[in-house]
GUDOKOL-156284 format. One line per 2 residues: their letters; for each residue x, z, y of N, C-alpha, C. Coordinates in steps of 0.02 Angstrom, whole numbers, plus 50000, padded with zeros to 5 digits. Layout:
// GUDOKOL-156284
A	X Z Y X Z Y X Z Y  ...
END
This chain:
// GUDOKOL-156284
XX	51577 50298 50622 51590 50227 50630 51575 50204 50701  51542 50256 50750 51555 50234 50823 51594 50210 50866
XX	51684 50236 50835 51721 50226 50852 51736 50135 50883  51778 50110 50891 51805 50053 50918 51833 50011 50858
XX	51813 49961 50838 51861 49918 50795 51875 49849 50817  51939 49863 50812 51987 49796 50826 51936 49727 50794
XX	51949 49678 50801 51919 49617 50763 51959 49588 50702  52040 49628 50744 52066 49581 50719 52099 49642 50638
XX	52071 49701 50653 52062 49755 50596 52011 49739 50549  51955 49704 50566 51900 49731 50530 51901 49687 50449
XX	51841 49706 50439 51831 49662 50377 51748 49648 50377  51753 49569 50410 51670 49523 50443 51659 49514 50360
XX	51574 49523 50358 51556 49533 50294 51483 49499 50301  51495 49428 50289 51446 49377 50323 51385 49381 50276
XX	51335 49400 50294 51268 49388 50269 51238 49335 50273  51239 49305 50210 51205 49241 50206 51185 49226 50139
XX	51124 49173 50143 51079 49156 50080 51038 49199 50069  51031 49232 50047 50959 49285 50040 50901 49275 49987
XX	50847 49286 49981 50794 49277 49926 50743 49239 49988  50755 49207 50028 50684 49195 50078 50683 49115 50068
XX	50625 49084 50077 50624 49005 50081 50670 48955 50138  50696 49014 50168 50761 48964 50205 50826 48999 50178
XX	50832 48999 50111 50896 49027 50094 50965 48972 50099  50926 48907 50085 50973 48842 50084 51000 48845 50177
XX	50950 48857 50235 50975 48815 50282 51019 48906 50309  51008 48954 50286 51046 49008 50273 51132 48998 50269
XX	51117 48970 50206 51204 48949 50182 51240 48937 50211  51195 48853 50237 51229 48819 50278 51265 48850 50338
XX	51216 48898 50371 51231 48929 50433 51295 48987 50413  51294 49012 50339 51357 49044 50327 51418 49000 50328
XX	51413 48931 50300 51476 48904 50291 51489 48898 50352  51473 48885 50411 51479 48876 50485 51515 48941 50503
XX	51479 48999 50506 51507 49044 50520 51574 49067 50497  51561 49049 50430 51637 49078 50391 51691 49035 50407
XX	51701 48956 50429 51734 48909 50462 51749 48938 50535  51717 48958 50553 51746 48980 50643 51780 49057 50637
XX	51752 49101 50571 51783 49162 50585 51863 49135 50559  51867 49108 50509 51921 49103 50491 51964 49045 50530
XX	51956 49019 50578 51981 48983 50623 52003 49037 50677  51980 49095 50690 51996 49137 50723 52048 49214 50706
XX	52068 49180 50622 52105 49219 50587 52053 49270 50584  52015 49315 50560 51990 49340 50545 51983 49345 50469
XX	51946 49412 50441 51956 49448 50386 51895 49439 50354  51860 49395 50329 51785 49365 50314 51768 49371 50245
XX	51719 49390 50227 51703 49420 50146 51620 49381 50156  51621 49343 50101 51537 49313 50074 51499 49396 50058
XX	51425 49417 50097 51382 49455 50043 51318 49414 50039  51299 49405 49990 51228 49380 49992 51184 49424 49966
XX	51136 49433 49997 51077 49490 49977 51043 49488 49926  51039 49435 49919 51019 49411 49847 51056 49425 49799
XX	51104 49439 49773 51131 49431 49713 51184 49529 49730  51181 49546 49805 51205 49618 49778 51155 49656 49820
XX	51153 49734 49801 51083 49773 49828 51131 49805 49885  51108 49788 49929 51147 49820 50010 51137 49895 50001
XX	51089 49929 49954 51084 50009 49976 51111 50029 49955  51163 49987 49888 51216 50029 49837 51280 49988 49861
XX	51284 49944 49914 51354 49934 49928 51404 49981 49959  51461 49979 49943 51491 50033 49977 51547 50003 50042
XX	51510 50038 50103 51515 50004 50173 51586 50033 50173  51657 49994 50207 51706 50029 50221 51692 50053 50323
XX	51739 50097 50327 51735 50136 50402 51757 50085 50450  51793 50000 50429 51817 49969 50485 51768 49892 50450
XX	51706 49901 50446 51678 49837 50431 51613 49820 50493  51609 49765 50505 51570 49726 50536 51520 49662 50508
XX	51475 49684 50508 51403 49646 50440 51399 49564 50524  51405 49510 50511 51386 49471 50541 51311 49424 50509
XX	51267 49431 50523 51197 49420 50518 51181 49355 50521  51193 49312 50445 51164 49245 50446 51130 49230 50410
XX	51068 49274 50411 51020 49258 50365 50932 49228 50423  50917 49204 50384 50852 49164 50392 50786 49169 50359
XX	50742 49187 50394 50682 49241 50340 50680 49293 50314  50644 49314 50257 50631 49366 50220 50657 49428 50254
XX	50685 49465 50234 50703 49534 50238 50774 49535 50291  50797 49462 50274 50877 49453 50346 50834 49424 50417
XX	50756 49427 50417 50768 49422 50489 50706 49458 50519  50681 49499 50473 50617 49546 50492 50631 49616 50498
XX	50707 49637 50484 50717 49710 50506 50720 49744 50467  50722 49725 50398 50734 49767 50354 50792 49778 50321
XX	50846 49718 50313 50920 49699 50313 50967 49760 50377  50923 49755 50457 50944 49766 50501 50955 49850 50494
XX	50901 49887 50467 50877 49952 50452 50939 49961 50402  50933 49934 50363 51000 49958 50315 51062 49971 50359
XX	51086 49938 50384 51147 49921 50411 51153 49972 50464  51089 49990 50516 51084 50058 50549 51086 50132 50514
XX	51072 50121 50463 51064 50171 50415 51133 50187 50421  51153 50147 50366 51249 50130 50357 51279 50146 50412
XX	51277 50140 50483 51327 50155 50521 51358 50083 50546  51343 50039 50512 51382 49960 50505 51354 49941 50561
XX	51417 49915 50608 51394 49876 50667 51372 49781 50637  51324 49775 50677 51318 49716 50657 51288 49664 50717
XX	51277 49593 50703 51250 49539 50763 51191 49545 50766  51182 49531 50810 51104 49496 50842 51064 49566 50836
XX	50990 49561 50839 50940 49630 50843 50940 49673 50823  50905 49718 50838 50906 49807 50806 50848 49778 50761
XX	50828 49832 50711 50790 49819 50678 50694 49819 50700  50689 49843 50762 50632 49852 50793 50627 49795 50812
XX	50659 49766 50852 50646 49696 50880 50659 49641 50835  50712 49646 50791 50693 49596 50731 50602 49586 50689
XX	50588 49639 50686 50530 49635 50649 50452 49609 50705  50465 49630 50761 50427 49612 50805 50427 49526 50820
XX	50486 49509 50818 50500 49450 50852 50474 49410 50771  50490 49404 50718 50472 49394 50652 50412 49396 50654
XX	50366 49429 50662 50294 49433 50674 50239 49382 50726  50231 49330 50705 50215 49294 50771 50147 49323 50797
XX	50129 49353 50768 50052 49384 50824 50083 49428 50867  50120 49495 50838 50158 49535 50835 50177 49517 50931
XX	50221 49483 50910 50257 49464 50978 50227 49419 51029  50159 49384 51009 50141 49353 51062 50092 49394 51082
XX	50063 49455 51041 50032 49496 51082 50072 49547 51140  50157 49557 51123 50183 49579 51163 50207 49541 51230
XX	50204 49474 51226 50199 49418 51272 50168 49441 51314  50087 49448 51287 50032 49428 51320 50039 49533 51375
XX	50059 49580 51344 50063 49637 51394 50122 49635 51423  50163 49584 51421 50229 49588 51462 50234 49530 51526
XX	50156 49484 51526 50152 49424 51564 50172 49362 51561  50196 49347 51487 50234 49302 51467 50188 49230 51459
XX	50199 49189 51472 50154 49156 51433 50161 49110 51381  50106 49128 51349 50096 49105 51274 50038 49057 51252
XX	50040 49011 51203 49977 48966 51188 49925 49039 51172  49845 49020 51173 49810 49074 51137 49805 49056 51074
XX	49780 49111 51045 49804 49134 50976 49769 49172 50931  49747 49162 50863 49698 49209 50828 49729 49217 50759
XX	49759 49282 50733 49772 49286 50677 49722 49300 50618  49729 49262 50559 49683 49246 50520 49744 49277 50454
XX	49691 49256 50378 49714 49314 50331 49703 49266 50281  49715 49269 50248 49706 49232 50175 49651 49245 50127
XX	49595 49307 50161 49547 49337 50104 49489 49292 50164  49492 49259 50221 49454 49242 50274 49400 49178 50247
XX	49356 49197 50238 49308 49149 50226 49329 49067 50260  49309 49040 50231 49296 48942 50252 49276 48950 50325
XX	49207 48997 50325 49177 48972 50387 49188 48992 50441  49236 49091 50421 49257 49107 50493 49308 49061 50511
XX	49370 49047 50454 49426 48998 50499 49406 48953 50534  49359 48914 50528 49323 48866 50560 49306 48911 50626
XX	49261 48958 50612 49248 48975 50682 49308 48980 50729  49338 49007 50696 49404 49028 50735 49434 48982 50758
XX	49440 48933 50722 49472 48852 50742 49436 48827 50798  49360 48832 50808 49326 48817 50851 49336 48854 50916
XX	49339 48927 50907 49372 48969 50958 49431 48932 51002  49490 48923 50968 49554 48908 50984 49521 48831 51033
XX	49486 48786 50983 49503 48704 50997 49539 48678 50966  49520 48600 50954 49597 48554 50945 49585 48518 51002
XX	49659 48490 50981 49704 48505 50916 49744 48569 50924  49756 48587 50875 49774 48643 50843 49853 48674 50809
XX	49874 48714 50801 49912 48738 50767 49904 48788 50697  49936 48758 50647 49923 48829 50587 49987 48857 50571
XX	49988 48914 50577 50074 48947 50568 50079 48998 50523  50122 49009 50487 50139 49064 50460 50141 49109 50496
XX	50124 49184 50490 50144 49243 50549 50200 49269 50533  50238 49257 50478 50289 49261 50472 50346 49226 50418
XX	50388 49174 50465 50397 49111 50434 50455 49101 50480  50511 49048 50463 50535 48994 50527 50542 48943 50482
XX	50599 48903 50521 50597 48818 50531 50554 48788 50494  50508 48796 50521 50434 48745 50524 50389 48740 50487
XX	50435 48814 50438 50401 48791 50360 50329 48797 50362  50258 48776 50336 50213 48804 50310 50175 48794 50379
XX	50206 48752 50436 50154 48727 50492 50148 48662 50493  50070 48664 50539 50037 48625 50500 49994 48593 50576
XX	49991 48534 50616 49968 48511 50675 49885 48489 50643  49835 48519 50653 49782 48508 50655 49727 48479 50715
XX	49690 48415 50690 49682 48395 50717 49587 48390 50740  49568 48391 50681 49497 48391 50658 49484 48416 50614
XX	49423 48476 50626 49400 48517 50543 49428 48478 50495  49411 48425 50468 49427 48401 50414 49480 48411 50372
XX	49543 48429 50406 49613 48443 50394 49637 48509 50381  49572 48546 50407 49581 48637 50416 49605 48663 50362
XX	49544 48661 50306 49590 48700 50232 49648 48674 50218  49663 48607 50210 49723 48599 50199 49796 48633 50232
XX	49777 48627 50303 49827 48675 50322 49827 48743 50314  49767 48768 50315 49764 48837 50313 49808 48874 50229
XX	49780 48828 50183 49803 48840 50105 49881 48825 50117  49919 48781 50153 50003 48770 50158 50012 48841 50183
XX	49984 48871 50244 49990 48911 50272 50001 48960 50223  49944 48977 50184 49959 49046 50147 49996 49032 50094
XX	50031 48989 50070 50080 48974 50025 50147 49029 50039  50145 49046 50126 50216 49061 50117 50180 49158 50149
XX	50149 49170 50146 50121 49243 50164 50043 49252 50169  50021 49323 50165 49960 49312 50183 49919 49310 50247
XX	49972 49314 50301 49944 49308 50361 49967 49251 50397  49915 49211 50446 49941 49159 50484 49927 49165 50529
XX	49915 49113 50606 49884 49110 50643 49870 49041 50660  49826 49040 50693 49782 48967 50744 49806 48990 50814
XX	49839 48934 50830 49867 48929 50890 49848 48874 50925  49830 48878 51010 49821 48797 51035 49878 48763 51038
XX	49861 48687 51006 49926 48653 51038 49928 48629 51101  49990 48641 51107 50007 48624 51199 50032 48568 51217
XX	49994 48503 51225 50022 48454 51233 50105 48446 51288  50141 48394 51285 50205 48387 51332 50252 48385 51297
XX	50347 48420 51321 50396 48413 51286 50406 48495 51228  50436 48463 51190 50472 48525 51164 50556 48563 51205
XX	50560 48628 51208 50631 48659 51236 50643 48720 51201  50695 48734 51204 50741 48797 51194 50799 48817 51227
XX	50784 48879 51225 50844 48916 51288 50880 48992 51233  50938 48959 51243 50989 49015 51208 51002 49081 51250
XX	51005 49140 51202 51007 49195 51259 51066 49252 51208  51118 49252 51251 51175 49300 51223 51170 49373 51264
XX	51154 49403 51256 51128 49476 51267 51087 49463 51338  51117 49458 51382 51051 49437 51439 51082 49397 51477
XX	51116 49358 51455 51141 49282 51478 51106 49218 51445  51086 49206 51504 51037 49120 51472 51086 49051 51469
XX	51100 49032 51396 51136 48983 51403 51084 48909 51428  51130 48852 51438 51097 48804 51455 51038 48786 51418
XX	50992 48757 51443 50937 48754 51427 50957 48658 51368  50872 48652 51341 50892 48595 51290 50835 48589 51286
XX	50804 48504 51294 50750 48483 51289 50748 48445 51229  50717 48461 51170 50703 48440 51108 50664 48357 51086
XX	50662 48296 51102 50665 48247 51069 50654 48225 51012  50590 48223 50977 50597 48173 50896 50553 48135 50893
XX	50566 48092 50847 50497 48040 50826 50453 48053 50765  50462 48125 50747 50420 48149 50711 50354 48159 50752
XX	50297 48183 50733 50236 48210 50746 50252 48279 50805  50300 48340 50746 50327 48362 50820 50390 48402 50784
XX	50421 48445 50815 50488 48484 50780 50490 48518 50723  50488 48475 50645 50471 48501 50599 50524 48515 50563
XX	50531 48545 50513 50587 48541 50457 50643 48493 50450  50589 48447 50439 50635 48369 50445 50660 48354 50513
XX	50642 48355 50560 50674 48346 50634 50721 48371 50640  50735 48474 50611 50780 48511 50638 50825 48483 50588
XX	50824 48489 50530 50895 48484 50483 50916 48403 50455  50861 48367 50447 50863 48327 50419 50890 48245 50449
XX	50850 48234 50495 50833 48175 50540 50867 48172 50616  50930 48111 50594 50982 48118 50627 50946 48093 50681
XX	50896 48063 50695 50874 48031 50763 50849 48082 50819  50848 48154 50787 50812 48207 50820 50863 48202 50887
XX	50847 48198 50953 50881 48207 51005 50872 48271 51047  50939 48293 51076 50951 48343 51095 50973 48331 51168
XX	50938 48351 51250 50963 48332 51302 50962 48418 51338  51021 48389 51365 51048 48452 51407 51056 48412 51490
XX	51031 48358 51505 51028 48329 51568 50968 48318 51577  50947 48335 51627 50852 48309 51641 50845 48283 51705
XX	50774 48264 51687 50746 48216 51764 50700 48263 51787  50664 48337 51752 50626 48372 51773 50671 48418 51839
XX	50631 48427 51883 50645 48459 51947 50677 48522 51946  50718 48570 51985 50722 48636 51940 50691 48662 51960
XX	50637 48682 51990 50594 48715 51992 50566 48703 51933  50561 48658 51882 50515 48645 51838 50568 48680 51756
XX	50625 48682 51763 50673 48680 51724 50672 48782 51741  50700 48789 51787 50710 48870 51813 50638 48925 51802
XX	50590 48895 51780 50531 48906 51761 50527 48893 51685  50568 48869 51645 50577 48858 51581 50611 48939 51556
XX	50669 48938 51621 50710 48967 51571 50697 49051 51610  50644 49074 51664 50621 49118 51666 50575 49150 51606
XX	50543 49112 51574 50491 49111 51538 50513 49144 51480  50575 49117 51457 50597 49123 51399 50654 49177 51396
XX	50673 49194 51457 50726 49260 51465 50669 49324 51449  50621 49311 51504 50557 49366 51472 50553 49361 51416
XX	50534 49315 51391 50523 49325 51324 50585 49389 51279  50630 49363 51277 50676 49408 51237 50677 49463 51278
XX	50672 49500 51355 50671 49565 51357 50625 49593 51333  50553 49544 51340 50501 49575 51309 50487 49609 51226
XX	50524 49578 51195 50536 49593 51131 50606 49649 51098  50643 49642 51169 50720 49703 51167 50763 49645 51113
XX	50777 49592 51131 50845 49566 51070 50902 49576 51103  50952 49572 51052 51035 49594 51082 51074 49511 51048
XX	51129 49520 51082 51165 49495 51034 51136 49402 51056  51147 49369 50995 51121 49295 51007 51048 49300 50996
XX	50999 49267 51042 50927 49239 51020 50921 49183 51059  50860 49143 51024 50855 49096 51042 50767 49065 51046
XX	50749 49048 51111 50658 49060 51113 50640 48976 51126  50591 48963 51081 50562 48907 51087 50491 48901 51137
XX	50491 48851 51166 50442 48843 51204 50416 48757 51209  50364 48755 51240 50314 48697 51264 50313 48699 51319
XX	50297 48638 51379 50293 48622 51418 50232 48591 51431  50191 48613 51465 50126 48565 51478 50134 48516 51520
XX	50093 48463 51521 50101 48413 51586 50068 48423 51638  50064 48486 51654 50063 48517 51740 50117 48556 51754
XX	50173 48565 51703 50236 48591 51727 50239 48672 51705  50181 48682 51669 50167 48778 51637 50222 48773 51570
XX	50261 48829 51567 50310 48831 51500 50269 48899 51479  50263 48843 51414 50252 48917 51356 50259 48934 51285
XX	50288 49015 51279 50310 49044 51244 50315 49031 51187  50331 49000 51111 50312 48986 51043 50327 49040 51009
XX	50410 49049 51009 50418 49122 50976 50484 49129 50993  50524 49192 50970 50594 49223 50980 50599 49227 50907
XX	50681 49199 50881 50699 49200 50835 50757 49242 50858  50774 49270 50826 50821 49332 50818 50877 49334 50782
XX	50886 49282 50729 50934 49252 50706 50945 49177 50706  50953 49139 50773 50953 49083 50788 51004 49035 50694
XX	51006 48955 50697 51024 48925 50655 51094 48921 50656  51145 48923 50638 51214 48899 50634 51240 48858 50602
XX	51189 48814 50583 51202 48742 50546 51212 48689 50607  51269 48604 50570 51276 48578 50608 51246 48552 50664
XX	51164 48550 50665 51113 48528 50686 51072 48590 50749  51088 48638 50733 51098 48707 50763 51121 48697 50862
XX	51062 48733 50885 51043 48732 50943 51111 48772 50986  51095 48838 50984 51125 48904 51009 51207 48871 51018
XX	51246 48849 50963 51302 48824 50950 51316 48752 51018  51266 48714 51042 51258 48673 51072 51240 48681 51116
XX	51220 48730 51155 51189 48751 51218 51275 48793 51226  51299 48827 51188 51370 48882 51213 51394 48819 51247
XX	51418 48759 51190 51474 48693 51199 51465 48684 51258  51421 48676 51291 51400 48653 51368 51438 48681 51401
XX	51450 48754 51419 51459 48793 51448 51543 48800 51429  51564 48750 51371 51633 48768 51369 51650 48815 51313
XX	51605 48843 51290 51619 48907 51238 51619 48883 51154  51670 48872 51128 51675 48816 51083 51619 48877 51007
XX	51626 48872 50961 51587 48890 50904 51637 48949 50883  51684 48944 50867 51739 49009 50854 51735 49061 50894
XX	51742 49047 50983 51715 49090 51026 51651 49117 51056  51601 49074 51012 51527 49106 51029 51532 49153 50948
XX	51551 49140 50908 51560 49193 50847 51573 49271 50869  51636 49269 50897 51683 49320 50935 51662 49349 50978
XX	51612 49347 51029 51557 49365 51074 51529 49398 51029  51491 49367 50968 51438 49391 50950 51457 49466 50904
XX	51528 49456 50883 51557 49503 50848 51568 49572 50900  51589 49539 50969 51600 49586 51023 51528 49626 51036
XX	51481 49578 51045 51400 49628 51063 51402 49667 51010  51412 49650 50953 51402 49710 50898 51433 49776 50894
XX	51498 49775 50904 51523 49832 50924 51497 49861 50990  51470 49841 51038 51428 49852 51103 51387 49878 51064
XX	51351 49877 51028 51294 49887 51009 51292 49931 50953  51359 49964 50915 51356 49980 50856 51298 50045 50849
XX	51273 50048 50794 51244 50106 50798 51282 50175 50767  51260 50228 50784 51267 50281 50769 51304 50308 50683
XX	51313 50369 50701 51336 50385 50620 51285 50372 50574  51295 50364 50483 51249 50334 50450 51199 50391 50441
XX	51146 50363 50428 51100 50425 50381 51064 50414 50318  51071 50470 50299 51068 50465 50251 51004 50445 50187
XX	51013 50425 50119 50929 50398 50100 50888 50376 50108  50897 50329 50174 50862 50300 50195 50824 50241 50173
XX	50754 50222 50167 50712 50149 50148 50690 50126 50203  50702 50071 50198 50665 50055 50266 50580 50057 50251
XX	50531 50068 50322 50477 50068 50309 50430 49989 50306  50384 49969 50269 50352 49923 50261 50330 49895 50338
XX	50337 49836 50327 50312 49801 50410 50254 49844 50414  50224 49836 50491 50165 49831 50498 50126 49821 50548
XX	50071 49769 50501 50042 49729 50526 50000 49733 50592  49988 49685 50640 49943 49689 50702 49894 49696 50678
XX	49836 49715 50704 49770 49696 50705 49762 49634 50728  49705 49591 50710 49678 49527 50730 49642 49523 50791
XX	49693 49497 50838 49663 49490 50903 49697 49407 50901  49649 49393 50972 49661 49327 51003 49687 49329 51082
X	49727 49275 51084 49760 49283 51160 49698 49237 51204
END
């Protein structure tokens, strides 16, 4: 399956919905996708992981898996492993850097040996006594951050402000895994910078009148503003989007990613995380940073279909399981 396939041969076999707690904003990002492939005449088939077992599907020799899943197993490398297995070219990360970038200790400890910079950081566990999180909280400072270590859009974080608030976030926290982390919060703006194999699309300074970029901001809350014009200097802007290009070599992504960051008010940008399967819902960043540049949604699809064949992997092999994440040790940045 190394060979070359036409686009306009293949048969795009969109992964979307899944078993993970963003299976809904998943969908969404499939119906998007499946609207631009088929605007591009293209040959588009629904799979959802959920409802068929990828290790007993039977892959044809001219198919292309396009990757719109969100969480669980579609964005930690284990979806990705299959599909390498298979021979199936597919979008966005290999399965090494999917699972890394999915991992938020994971990757901000790779930050932290690649020079990146990152808030500091202490991963904590769900068996962790009352009093170490506290310590640990005390370590960090507030205000604070509580995160899933492996999670996106916003779910299960939690802006801490004073002990008082700690278990509560910490208990949201382990709702969605057993590992989290305490992160400092970084006062200033929120940004994101789109990155199509090692092209940095325009940069985007994030806007809401929420508390800060939560669930409700990204999908929900039409007031969330999105600026692609600024008053910051470029030196201050070109320092955004250095920050965040490291970021994704540091982690090896292909294909579309997309890295969130903070801005302090001395002008320092830093690192939050690399998502590896950016959103493709209407509200959806990556899709809005291409527009800038002219590259309408059908043709950032078609790119992404193109890196994949760039990228296809090798003949399949065979019997393959993928192996269980695994976990960092508990360090602090």
């Amino acid at each position: 399956m190394s060979r070359p396939i036409p686009l306009s041969a293949a048969r795009i076999l969109l992964l979307a919905g899944g078993d993970s707690a963003e299976r809904e904003i998943s969908l969404k990002s499939g119906y998007g996708v499946a609207t631009a492939l088929q605007a591009l005449r293209l040959n588009v088939e629904l799979l959802d992981p959920a409802l068929t077992d990828l290790h007993r599907f039977r892959w044809q020799p001219n198919d292309i898996a396009f990757v719109a899943l969100h969480g669980g197993s579609g964005e930690n490398g284990e979806i990705q492993a299959i599909l390498e297995a298979a021979g199936v070219p597919f979008t966005g990360s290999g399965p090494a850097a999917s699972q890394l970038a999915f991992s938020k200790s994971a990757a901000k400890l790779r930050f932290l040996q690649s020079g990146v910079p990152t808030p500091p950081f202490v991963l904590i566990h769900q068996s962790d006594s009352e009093a170490r999180l506290r310590e640990q909280a005390q370590r960090i400072g507030y205000p604070l951050v509580i995160k899933p270590d492996q999670q996106g859009s916003s779910i299960g974080v939690t802006i801490v402000h004073s002990p008082e608030t700690l278990t509560t976030a910490t208990k949201e926290c382990f709702r969605y895994g057993p590992f989290g982390i305490i992160e400092q919060a970084i006062p200033g703006t929120e940004w994101t910078l789109g990155v199509l194999d090692d092209e940095c699309l325009p940069l985007i300074r994030i806007e809401t009148d929420n508390i800060f970029f939560d669930f409700s901001a990204k999908y929900q809350d039409e007031t969330t503003r999105y600026v692609l014009d600024f008053d910051e200097p470029s030196t201050i802007t070109d320092a955004i989007v250095r920050a965040g290009h490291a970021a994704c070599r540091a982690v090896g992504t292909a294909g579309v990613a997309r890295v969130d960051l903070r801005l302090d008010p001395h002008g320092q940008p830093f690192v939050l995380e690399v998502n590896t399967v950016p959103g493709f819902t209407d509200h959806s960043l990556v899709p809005k940073a291409a527009a800038r540049i002219g590259l309408s949604f059908p043709e950032l699809c078609q790119r992404m279909l193109e890196s994949a064949l760039e990228h296809a992997p090798a003949a399949p092999v065979q019997h393959f399981r993928p192996a269980p994440p695994a976990w960092p040790a508990r360090q602090a940045g």
